[in-house]
C-alpha positions in Angstrom: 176.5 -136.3 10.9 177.6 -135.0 14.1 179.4 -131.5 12.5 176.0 -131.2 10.0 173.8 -130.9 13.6 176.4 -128.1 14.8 176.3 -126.2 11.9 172.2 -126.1 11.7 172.2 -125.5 14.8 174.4 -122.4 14.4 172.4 -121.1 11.2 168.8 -121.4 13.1 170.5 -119.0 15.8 171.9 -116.7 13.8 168.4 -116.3 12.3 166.6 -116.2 15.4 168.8 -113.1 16.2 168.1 -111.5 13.2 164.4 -111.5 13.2 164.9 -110.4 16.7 166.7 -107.0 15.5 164.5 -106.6 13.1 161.7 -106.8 15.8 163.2 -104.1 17.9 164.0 -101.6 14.9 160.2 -102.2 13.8 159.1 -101.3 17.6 160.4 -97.3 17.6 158.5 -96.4 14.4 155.5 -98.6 13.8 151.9 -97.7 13.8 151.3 -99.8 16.9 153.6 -98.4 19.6 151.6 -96.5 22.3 151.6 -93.2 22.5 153.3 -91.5 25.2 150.3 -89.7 27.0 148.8 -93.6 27.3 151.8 -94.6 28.6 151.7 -92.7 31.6 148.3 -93.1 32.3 147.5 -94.7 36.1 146.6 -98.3 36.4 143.4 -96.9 38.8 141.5 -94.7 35.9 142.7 -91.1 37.6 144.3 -88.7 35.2 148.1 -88.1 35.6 149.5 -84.9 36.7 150.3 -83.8 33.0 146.3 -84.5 32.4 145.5 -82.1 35.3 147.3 -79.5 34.9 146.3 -79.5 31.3 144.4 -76.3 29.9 141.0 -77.0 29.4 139.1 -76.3 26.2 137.0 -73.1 26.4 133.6 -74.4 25.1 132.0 -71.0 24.4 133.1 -69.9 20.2 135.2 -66.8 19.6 131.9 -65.3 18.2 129.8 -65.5 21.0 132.3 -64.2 23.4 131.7 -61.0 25.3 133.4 -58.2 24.5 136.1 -57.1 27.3 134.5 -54.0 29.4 135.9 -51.2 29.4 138.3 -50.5 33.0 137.4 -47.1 32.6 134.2 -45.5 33.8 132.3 -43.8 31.8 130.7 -40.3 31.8 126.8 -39.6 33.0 124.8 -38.6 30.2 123.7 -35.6 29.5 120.0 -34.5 30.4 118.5 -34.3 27.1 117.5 -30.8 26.1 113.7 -29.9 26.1 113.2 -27.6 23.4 110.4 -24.9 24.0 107.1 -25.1 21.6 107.3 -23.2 18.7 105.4 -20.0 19.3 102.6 -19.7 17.0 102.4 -16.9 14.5 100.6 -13.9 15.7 97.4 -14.1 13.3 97.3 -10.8 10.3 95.1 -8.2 11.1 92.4 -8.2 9.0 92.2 -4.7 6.5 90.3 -2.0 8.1 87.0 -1.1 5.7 88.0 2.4 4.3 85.7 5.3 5.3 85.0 8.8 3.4 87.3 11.7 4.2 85.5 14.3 6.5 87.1 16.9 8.8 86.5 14.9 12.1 89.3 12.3 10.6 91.8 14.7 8.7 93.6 17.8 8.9 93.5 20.2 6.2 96.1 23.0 5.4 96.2 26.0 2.7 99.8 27.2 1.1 100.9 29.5 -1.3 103.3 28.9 -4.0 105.1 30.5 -6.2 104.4 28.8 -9.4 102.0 28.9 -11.1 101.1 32.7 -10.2 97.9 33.1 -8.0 97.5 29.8 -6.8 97.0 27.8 -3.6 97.8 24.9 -2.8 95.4 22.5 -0.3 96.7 19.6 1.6 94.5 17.1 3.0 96.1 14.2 5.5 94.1 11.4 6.8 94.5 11.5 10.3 92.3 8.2 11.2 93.4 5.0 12.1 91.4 3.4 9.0 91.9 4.4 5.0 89.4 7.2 3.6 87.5 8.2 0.2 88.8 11.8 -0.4 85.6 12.0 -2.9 85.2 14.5 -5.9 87.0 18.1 -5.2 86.6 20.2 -2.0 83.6 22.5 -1.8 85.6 26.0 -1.3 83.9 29.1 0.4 85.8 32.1 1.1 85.1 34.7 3.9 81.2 33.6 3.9 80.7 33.7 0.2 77.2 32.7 -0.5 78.5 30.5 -3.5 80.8 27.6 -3.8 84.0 27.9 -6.1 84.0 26.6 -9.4 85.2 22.9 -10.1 87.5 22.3 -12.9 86.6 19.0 -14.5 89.0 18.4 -16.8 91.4 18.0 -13.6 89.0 14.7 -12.5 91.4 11.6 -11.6 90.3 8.1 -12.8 89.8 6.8 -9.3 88.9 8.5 -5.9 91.6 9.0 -4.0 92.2 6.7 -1.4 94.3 7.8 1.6 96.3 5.4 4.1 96.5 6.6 7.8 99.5 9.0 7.4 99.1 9.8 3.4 97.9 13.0 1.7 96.2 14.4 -1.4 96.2 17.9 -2.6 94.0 20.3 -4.9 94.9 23.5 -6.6 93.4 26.4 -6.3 93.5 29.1 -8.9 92.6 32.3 -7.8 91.6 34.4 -10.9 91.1 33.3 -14.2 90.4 36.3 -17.5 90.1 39.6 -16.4 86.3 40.7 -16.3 87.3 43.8 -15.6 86.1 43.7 -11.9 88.7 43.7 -9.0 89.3 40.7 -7.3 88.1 40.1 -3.6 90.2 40.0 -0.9 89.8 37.4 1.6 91.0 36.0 5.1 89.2 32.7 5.5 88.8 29.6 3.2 85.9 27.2 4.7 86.7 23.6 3.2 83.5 21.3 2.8 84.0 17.3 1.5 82.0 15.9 -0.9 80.3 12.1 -0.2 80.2 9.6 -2.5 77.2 11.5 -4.6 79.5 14.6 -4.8 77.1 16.3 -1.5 78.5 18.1 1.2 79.1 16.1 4.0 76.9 16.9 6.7 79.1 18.3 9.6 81.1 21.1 10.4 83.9 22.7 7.6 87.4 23.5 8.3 88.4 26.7 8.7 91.4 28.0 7.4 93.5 31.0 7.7 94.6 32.2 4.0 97.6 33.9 3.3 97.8 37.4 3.7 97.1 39.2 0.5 94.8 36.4 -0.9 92.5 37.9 -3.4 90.2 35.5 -6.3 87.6 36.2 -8.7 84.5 34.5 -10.3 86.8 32.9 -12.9 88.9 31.3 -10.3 88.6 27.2 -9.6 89.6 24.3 -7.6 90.9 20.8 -8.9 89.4 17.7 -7.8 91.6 15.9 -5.2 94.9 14.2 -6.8 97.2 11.5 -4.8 100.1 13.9 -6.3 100.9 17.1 -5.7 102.3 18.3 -9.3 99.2 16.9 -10.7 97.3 19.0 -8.7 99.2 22.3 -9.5 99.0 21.5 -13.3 96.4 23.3 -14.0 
């Protein structure tokens, strides 16, 4: 009986010592050992040195962060430019109302040339500051002849001649025509009369021209109507 107690007695420690090494195997890596920040927290509530010197959590999101400035300093501005109205365009001036051709707004000059034979030519420039009507064919009377040279009128343009400041029309003069047997006049003077609108002298003054020396015409002799080209006028 005696050596049965002893050896229970034995078996129950060795058991007991067992279960106590499995105890303190299960303590290092079970769920329920403390954690080591716990453990060294102070009995009085007052975070441990480790807590304190912690970093604390910035509290403000990476997307509502403020950008870093800029160290460097920046340049002034520059004063905006002011840019200067646009200048209005000058208004046109309005065409000038042509007038009729007279010898107060022209100049009139008589040449000779040498084809065709026995001709003149008669230059008329406007010398105004506004356009002019040279009307019809210039009235021709030379050295005080009582009558006025013959118009050609096959040599009538399709429109009057209109004359710019500056431009010029011309009308040939043919001195004699068939013989009639009768010697040609001589002359020194042309006086040059326009025509208005009705193909009547203008009332004013005619220009006086010097003709070429050794200038003679007859009664068969004409004078074109005014042309804006000068072969056109010595065509006939």
């Amino acid at each position: 009986m005696r050596s049965n107690r002893i050896r229970t007695t034995a078996l129950a420690a060795t058991t007991l010592l067992a279960a106590l090494s499995l105890t303190a195997c299960g303590g290092d890596g079970g769920t329920d050992a403390k954690k080591p920040a716990e453990a060294v927290q102070d009995v009085s509530g007052s975070p441990t040195p480790e807590a304190t010197n912690a970093p604390e959590k910035d509290s403000t999101s990476p997307t509502d962060a403020e950008p870093a400035s800029d160290s460097k300093p920046k340049a002034p501005s520059a004063t905006p430019r002011t840019e200067a109205p646009a200048a209005k365009p000058k208004p046109k001036p309005k065409p000038k109302t042509p007038v009729t051709c007279t010898g107060a707004n022209t100049k009139v000059t008589v040449t000779k040339v040498s084809r065709p034979i026995n001709h003149l030519l008669l230059t008329v420039t406007n010398t105004g500051d506004r356009p002019c009507y040279a009307y019809h064919a210039p009235m021709l009377r030379f050295d005080g002849a009582q009558a006025v040279f013959r118009v050609l009128q096959e040599s009538k343009p399709q429109a009057v001649v209109t004359l710019d400041p500056g431009q010029s029309a011309y009308a040939g003069i043919g001195l004699t025509g068939e013989p009639t047997g009768r010697k040609p006049y001589p002359s020194k003077h042309l006086g040059v009369t326009f025509a208005n609108r009705n193909d009547g002298p203008i009332n004013s003054a005619p220009a006086e021209l010097k003709l070429p020396a050794g200038t003679y015409w007859d009664d068969n002799g004409f004078v074109t109507y005014w042309q804006s080209e000068m072969a056109d006028a010595l065509t006939y």
